[in-house]
N, C-alpha and C positions, 0 to 999 in steps of 0.2 A: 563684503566680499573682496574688496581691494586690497586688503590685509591680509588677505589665504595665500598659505603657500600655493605654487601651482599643483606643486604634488594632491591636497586634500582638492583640492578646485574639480580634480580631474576626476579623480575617482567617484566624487558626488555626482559630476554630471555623468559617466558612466551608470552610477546603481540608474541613474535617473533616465537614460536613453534605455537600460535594459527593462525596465520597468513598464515602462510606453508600449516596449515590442510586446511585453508577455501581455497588457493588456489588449494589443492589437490582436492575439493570436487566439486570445477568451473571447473575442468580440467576431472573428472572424471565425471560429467553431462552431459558438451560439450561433451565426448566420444560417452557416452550413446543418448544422444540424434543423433547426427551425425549415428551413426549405425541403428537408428530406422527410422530416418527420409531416409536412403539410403534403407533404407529393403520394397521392395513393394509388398513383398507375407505378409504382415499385413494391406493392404487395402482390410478393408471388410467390411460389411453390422454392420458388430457387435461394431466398433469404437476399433478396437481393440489396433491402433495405439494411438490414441487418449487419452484414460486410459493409457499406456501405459507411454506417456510424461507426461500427468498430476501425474503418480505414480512417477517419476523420480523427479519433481517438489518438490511435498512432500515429498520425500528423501533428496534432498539436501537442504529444509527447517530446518528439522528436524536434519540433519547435521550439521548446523549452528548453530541450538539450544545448543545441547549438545556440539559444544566447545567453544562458547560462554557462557553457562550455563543460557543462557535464558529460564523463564520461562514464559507462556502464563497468564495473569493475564485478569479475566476481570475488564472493565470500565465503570463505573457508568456515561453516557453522563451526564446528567441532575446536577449531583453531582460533581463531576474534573471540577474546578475551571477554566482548560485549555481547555476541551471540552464543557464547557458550553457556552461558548461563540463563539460558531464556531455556523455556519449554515450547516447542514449536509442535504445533498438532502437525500431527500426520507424516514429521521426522523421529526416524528411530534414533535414539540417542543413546549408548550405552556411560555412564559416568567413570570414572575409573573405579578404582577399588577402592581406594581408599576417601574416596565421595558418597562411594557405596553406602545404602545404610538398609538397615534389615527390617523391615514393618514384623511391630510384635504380634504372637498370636490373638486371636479373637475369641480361641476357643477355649481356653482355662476358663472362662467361667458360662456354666450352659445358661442358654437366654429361656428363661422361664414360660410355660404354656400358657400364651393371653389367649384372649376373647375379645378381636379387633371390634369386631360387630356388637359386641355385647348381645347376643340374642337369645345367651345363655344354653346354645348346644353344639 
């Protein structure tokens, strides 16, 4: 290590201190959540547990953010050249036209009358 530039020196202990925090922040959820999930004078009518974890959830989302320095950007589906080409249930996508492709008929040739059951009637 006496050898490292400062520049790599720094950044390792960087990944290394951000590291620590995100496990402080898994260890400090699990906490919270294990105390709320053992507490049963918060089952009530009102979801109060419920909110509760989900508030916790977005804490330690948000946790992650700021030491990671993540920010929330939005995404143009139709435009990201990476999400365009994904098939996303429950977004309508039209392709252009000339993506377009035409599924062939099914019906030129008629599907012959079985006897799934075979029961013979």
């Amino acid at each position: 290590m006496l050898n490292w530039p400062w520049k790599k020196f720094e950044a390792i202990y960087e990944a290394q201190i951000k590291r620590q925090k995100a496990e402080r922040a898994v260890l400090e959820r699990n906490a919270y959540i294990t105390g709320i999930l053992a507490n049963t004078n918060m089952d009530d009518e009102k979801q109060t547990k419920k909110r509760a974890l989900e508030s916790i959830d977005t804490d330690y989302e948000n946790a992650l953010r700021s030491i990671y320095n993540i920010k929330e950007e939005e995404v143009d589906l139709q435009e990201d050249p990476f999400f365009k080409a994904m098939k996303i249930p429950g977004v309508d996508f039209i392709p252009d036209e000339e993506e377009a492709t035409v599924p062939e008929s099914t019906t030129e040739f008629p599907v012959p009358d079985i006897d799934v059951d075979q029961t013979g009637g």
